[in-house]
Every structure is written in structure tokens, then in C-alpha cells.
C-alpha positions in Angstrom: -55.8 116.7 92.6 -52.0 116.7 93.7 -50.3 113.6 92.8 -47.3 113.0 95.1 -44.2 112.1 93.1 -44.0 108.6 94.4 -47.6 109.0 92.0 -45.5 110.6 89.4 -42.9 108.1 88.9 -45.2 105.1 87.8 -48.0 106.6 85.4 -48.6 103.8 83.6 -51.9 101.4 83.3 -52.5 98.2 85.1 -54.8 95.5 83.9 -56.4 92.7 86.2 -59.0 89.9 85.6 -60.4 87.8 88.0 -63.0 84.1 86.8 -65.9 83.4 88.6 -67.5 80.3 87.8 -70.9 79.7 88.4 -71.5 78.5 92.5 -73.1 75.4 93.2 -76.0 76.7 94.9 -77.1 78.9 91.9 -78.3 78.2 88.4 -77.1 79.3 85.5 -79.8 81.5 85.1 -79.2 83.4 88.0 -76.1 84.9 86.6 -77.3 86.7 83.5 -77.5 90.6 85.5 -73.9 89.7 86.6 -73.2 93.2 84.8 -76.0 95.0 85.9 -75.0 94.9 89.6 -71.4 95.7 88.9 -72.3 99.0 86.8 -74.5 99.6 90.0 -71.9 99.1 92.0 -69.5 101.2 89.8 -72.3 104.1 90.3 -71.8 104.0 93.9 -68.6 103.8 94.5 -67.9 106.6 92.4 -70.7 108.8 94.2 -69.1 108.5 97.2 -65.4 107.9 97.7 -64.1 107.5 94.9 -65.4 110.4 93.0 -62.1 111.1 91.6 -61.7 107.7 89.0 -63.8 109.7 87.2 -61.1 112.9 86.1 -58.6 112.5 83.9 -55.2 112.9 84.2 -53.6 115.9 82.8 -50.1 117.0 82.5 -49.1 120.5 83.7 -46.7 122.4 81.3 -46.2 125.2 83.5 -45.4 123.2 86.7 -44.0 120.0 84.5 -46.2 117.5 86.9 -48.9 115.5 86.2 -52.4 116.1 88.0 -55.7 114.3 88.3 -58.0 116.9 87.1 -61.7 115.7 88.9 -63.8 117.0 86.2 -66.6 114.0 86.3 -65.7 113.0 82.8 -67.1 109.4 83.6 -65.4 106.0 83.8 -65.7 103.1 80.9 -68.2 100.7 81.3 -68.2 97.5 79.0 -70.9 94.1 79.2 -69.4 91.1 77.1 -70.2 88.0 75.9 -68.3 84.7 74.8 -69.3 81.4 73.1 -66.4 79.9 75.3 -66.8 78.3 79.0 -64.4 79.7 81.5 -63.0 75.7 80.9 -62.1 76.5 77.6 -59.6 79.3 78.7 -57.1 76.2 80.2 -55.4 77.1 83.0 -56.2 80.3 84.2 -52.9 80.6 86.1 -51.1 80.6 83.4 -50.9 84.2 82.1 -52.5 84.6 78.8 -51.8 87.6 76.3 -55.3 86.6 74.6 -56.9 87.7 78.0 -56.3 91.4 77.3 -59.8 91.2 75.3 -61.1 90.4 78.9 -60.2 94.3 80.1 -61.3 97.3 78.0 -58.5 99.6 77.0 -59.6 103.1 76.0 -58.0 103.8 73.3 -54.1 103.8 72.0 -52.3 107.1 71.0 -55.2 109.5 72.6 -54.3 112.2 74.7 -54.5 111.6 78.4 -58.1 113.9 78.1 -59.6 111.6 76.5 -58.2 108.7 78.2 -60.5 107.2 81.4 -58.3 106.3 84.1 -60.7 103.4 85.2 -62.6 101.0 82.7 -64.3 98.0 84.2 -65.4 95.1 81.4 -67.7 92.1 82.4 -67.6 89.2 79.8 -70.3 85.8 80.6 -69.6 83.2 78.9 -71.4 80.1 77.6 -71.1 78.2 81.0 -72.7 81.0 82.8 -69.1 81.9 84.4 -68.2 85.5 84.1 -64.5 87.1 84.2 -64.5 91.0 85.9 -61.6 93.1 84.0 -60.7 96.6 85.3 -58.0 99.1 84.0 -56.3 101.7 86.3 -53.4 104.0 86.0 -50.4 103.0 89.0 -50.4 106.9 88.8 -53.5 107.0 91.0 -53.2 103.7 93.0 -51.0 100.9 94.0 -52.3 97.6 94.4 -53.3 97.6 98.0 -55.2 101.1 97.3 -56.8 98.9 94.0 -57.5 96.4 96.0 -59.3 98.3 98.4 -61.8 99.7 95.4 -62.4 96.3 94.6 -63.7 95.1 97.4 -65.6 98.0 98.2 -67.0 97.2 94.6 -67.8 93.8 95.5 -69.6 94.5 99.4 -71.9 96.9 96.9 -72.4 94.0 94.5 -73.3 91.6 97.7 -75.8 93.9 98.9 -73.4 94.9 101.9 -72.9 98.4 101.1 -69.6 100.2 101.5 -66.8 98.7 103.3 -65.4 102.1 103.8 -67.2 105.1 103.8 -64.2 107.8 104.0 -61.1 107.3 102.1 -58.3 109.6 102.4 -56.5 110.7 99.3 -54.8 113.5 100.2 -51.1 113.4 99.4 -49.6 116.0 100.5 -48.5 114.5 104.0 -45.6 112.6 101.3 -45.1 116.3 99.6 -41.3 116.8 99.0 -39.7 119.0 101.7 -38.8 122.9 100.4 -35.9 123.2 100.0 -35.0 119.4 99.2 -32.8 117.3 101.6 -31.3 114.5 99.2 -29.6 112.0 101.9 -29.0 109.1 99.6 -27.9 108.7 95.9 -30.9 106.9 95.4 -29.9 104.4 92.5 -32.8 102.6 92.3 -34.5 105.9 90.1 -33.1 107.1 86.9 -33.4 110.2 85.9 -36.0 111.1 83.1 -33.3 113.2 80.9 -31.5 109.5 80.5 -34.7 107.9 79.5 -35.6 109.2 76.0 -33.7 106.4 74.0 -34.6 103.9 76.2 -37.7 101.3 76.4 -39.5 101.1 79.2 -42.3 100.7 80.3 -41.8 103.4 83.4 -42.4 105.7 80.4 -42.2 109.9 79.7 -45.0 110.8 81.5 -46.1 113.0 78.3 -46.3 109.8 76.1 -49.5 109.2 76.0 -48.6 106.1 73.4 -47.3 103.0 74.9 -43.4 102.0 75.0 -42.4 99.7 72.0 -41.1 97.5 74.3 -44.6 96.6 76.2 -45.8 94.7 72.9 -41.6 93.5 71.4 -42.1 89.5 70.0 -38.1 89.2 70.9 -38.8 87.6 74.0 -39.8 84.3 75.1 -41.9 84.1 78.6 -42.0 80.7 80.8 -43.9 80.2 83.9 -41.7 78.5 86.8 -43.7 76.8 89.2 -42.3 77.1 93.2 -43.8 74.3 95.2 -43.7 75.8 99.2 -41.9 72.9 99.8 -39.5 74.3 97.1 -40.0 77.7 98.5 -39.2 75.9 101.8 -35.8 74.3 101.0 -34.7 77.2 99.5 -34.9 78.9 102.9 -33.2 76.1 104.7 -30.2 76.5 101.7 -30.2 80.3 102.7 -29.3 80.0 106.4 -30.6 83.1 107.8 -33.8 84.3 108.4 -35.9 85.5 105.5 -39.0 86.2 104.1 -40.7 83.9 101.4 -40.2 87.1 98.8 -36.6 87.8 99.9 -35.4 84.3 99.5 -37.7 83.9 95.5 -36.0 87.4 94.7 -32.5 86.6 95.1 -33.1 82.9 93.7 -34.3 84.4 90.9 -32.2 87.5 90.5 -29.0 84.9 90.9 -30.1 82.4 88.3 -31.5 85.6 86.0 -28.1 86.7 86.5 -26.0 83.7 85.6 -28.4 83.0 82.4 -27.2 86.5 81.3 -23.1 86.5 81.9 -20.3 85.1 81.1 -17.1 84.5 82.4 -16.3 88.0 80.3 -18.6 89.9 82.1 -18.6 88.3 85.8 -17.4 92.0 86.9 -20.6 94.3 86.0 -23.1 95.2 88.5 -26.0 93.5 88.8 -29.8 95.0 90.3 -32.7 93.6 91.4 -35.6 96.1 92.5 -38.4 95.8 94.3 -41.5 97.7 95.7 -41.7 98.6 99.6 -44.8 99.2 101.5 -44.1 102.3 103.3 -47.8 102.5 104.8 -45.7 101.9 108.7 -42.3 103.0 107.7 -43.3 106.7 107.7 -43.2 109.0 111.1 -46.4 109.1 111.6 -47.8 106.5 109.4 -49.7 107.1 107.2 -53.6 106.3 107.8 -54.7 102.7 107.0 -57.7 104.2 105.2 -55.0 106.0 102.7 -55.7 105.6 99.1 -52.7 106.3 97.1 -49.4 105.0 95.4 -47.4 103.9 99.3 -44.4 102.2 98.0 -41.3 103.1 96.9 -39.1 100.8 94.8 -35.8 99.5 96.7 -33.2 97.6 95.2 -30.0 95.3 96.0 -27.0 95.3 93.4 -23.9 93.1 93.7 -20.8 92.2 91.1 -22.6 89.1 88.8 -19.7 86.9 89.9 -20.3 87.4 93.5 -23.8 86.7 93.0 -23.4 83.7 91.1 -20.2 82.1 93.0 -21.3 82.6 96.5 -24.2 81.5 98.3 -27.6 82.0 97.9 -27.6 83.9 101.3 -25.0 86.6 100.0 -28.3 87.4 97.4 -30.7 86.6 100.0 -28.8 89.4 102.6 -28.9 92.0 99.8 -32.5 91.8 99.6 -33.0 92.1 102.9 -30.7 95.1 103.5 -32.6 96.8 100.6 -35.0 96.6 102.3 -34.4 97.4 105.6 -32.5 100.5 104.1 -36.5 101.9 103.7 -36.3 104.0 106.7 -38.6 107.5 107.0 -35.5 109.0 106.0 -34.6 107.2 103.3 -38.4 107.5 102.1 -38.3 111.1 102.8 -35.0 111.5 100.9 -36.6 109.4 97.6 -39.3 111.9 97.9 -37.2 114.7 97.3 -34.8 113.1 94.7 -37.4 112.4 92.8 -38.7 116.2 93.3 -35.3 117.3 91.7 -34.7 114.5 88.7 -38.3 113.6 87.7 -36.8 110.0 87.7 -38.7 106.5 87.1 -37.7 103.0 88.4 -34.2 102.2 86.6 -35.5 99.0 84.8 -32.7 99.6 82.3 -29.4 98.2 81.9 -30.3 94.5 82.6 -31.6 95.7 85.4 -35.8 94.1 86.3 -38.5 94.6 88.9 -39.9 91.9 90.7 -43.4 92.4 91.5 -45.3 90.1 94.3 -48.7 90.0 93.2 -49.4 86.7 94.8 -49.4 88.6 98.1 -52.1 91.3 97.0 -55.3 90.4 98.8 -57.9 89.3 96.1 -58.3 85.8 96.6 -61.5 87.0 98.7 -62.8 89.4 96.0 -66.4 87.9 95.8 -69.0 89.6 94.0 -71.8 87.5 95.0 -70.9 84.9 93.2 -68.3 83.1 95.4 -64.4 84.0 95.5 -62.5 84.3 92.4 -61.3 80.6 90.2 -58.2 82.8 89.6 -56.8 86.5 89.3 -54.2 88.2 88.2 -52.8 90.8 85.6 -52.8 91.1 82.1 -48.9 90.3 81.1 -47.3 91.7 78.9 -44.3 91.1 76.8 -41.1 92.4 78.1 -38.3 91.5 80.1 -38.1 94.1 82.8 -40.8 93.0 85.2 -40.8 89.3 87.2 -44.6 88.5 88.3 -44.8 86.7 91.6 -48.2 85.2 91.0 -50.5 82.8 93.5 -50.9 79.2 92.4 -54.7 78.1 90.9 -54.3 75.6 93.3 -53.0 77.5 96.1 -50.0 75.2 96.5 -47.2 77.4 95.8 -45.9 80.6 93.6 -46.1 81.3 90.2 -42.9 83.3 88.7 -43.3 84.8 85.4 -41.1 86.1 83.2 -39.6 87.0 79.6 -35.9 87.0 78.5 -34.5 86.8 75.1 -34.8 82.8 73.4 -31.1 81.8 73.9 -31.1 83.7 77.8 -34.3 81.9 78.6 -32.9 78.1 77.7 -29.9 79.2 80.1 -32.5 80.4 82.6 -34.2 77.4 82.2 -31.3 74.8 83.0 -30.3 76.5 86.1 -33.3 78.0 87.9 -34.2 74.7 89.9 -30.7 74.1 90.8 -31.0 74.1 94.1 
């Protein structure tokens, strides 16, 4: 199956768990064949539409792209149990390396043959609570496309059949244009040539081994709570109008910023990127049942001292611009720079994605067994990505994030200065 290159840039695994607890109206009894009806569940799904989170993705020497190769080698299936209650965890908003034995990962250092693209663990534990794991490779989908398997999972799981019968995921309406039409220089991708000596973990999309930098102890990671009435004076100090994300990403790209200069290096660049939904962007759009990798990643730079000196709108305005840059053109361009260079997301250089997970739509993921306590990915520990993530108690964001000890206690004494 043709993987676009938007697909080709971001082959690497992502890992989500959601908690169920057990409902009020059912006894703990009633949730022992919690696993049953998922692997059911699994079985239809991958019938039907999904047929093709079965292949395995495979990297083509001769045309130096990777492919989805749909040859029915099966997905992982994996039943669990724990002597813990779901209570036990402690706050499940908080993200928790130790949850990684909640997901089932197939295997380090294995070739990409032998590696499923999809592995879905459920784990009960002593309270009759369960937690739902799945692996999938970005490669294949983004999280709206993931999120749309998941709750196609879950209708089956309810008894309410398929949510979507047809799914289209045919790429080749984002194909790159022959000969290519490069509009744009396109920072915001780095070329793969430049990558080799560098740790990322947008990684070679031959390593089949995972970047030493996913699993590096040199960095300490905080959660920073954002109240909305936080989120709300922080609009009010930005002046113009602006989305909840644009107005976090430049209050966190500023303060990132100032943790990590000096007064000796006020004058380097400094970049924030961030994905773009480009589902309504394109001419024509593409086709809401599209299932698929639909963003690209945009980005806003400025000189560190402007950033820090001016006002939180001068960040906020960059944001927005990046944004708004994200024309069919500019998508269409990306397309075909990344057709040329083979590039990946430049999180190098100081340089760090922020990623708004809080606004991905699982906080209705119910498997029959009531929506989700909590959900979210499996972090891990580097300091290139920033996780936007929802609040157990839905009363504001989560930000997660690493930096090295000494940056993080300078982080930490000037994020909330607001």
C-alpha cells in the first residue's frame, strides 16, 4: 500500500492507554470477558476496514520508500492481569513510564517483518477495573485516523456494530506532484542526510532499533498544571485573538526559551513546531472518512531575545502566522520537499514539538464499560516533544515535558510568571 510522504516522515510507534473502572451498575463479575469482546472486536475490525493493520511495513531499497505490504501477517493480541486496583496506579494523569507494561511492544531490534504495526493489550486488575493499551506506527495513522479505529473498536465492543463501514485509505490524492514544485524553504523538515549523528526520535526510517535518546536518564520531566482560568488570563495578557493552543505554545515556547539562554546567546534562533490538520486546508478536501497521516508540522522561529523581552503576543502572533502559512500550496509544496530531501520534523537544535493530545477525541471511547477514568500516551524520556494532555478532572491542561536538571529548575521558576 502507498504511504504518502507526509506517512514517510513520522514512522515511528505510538503508545496509548486508557482506565476503565468498573460502572456502578455492574458487578465486578461482569467484567472478567472484558478481553474476550475486544479480541472480538479486533476480528472485525480487521475483516472489514481495516484489513491493512494487519501487513507489515517494509522498506523499499529500490524505490528508497517505505510501504505497508497487506500480507495478513496478523496483529498482536495480549490478556493481562494485575494484583493492583486501578487506585493503586495514583493519579492516572500523571504520565507514568511504569505504564509501558500496560501496552505490548513487539519486540526491540527486529526487522520491520517481523514487527506488527498494531498490538492491542488488556490488563484487569484486582478491582475489576481494566486498562486498554494499543501500539501503532504514526507511519500508518495520525491521531484523528487512531482515533477513529478506536471507536469503531469500541461500537463493536458495545454491540453497536461498525461506526463506519468504508474507510478510505488511499493516499495518492497527497502524492507529490511530477516534476516537484518546491514554493517554500520549508524549515520546519530537515533533511535525512543531516540526521545520522543526531537523536531523535523522528528516526532513519531503516532503523528498525529505537533512537538512544527515547529511553536517555539525562532528563528530568515535570507536569505543569494550566487551570482554564490560567489558560484564560493568559489570553487576556496576549491581546489578540487566539486559540487556547496558540496562546499554551508560545507561553511555553517563551519560558522554554528563557530557561535555556543566556544573556550570551539572546541572538540564536529559536523554533517551536507543531502539527496542522490539513483535512479542510486542501483543494478539495480531503474526505472526512480519510484514514491516514493529515497533518503536516508548521513551525514559528524568532531571535530568543525577542521572544523573551517582548510580549507574550509577539510569541502568540508567530504561532498563529505558522499556522495560517498552511495554505494548499504550502501543503502541496511540503509534499514535494519532502519528495526531494526524505526529511523528518527538525526536532534538533533546541528546537521541540508540541503535541495537543488533550484535543484528540477519546474522552468518549467507551467499550461498554462507561467512558474512560483517563487516557493518554505512554511518555517517554526526551526533551524534544511537549504533551498537551486533558486534566483527570477535566479542569484544565496538562503540559508535559523533559529538559535537562539545571534547565528544568530555570523552567520551573518562570513558567507561571504571568
Amino acid at each position: 500500500m502507498f504511504l504518502s510522504n507526509i506517512d514517510q516522515a513520522v514512522t515511528f510507534t505510538v503508545e496509548t492507554v486508557f482506565f476503565y473502572e468498573v460502572p456502578s451498575n455492574m458487578t465486578l463479575s461482569e467484567t472478567i470477558d472484558i478481553a474476550d469482546k475486544v479480541r472480538k472486536a479486533v476480528s472485525e475490525v480487521l475483516l472489514r476496514p481495516y484489513y491493512f493493520m494487519a501487513g507489515r511495513l517494509n522498506f523499499n531499497d529500490e524505490t528508497k520508500r517505505m510501504e505497508l505490504i497487506c500480507n495478513n501477517a496478523g496483529v498482536i493480541f495480549v490478556r493481562a492481569t494485575s494484583r493492583l486496583s486501578i487506585k493503586d496506579l495514583g493519579n492516572l494523569a500523571y504520565p507514568n513510564p511504569t505504564f509501558s507494561n500496560l501496552i505490548h511492544r513487539p519486540g526491540l531490534y527486529k526487522s520491520l517483518a517481523e514487527t506488527a504495526v498494531f498490538t492491542i493489550q488488556v490488563t484487569r486488575f484486582k478491582c475489576g477495573g481494566c486498562s486498554i493499551g494499543f501500539m501503532t506506527n504514526h507511519a500508518i495513522f495520525d491521531g484523528k485516523s487512531a482515533s477513529d479505529l478506536f471507536h469503531n473498536l469500541a461500537s463493536v465492543c458495545r454491540g453497536e456494530g461498525l461506526k463506519s463501514e468504508l474507510i478510505n485509505n488511499d493516499r495518492t490524492c497527497i502524492r507529490a506532484r511530477n516534476p516537484p514544485q518546491i514554493h517554500y524553504p520549508h524549515k520546519e523538515y530537515v533533511k535525512l542526510a543531516k540526521t545520522a549523528s543526531l537523536a531523535s526520535s523522528f528516526t532513519s526510517q531503516k532503523r528498525t532499533s529505537p533512537s538512544p535518546l527515547i529511553f536517555s536518564e539525562k532528563y528530568t520531566h515535570k507536569l505543569f498544571f494550566f487551570s482554564f482560568e490560567t489558560l484564560k488570563l493568559l489570553k487576556q495578557k496576549a491581546i489578540l485573538k487566539c486559540s487556547t493552543f496558540e496562546v499554551i505554545a508560545a507561553h511555553i515556547w517563551r519560558a522554554r526559551t528563557k530557561a535555556l539562554c543566556d544573556e550570551n546567546n539572546y541572538d540564536q534562533d529559536s523554533t517551536v513546531l507543531y502539527a496542522v490538520d490539513i483535512r479542510d486546508k486542501l483543494v478539495p478536501p480531503l474526505p472526512d472518512s480519510f484514514a491516514g497521516n493529515a497533518v503536516i508540522t508548521a513551525l514559528a522561529t524568532a531571535k530568543a531575545r525577542n521572544l523573551i523581552e517582548k510580549p507574550l503576543s509577539f510569541g502568540v502572533e508567530r504561532v498563529k502566522k505558522g499556522r495560517e502559512r498552511v495554505t494548499d500550496d504550502y501543503i502541496r509544496s511540503a509534499i514535494d520537499w519532502l519528495e526531494v530531501h526524505k526529511g523528518i520534523p527538525a526536532t534538533c537544535g533546541g528546537s521541540f514539538y508540541v503535541s495537543a493530545w488533550w484535543k484528540l477525541p477519546f474522552k468518549e471511547l467507551d467499550f461498554g464499560f462507561g467512558k474512560p477514568r483517563h487516557g493518554g500516551p505512554i511518555v517517554s524520556g526526551n526533551d524534544e516533544f511537549v504533551l498537551l494532555l486533558s486534566d483527570e478532572n477535566g479542569m484544565g491542561i496538562n503540559v508535559w515535558m523533559g529538559l535537562e536538571k539545571e534547565t528544568m529548575k530555570r523552567f520551573n521558576s518562570c513558567v507561571f510568571d504571568i
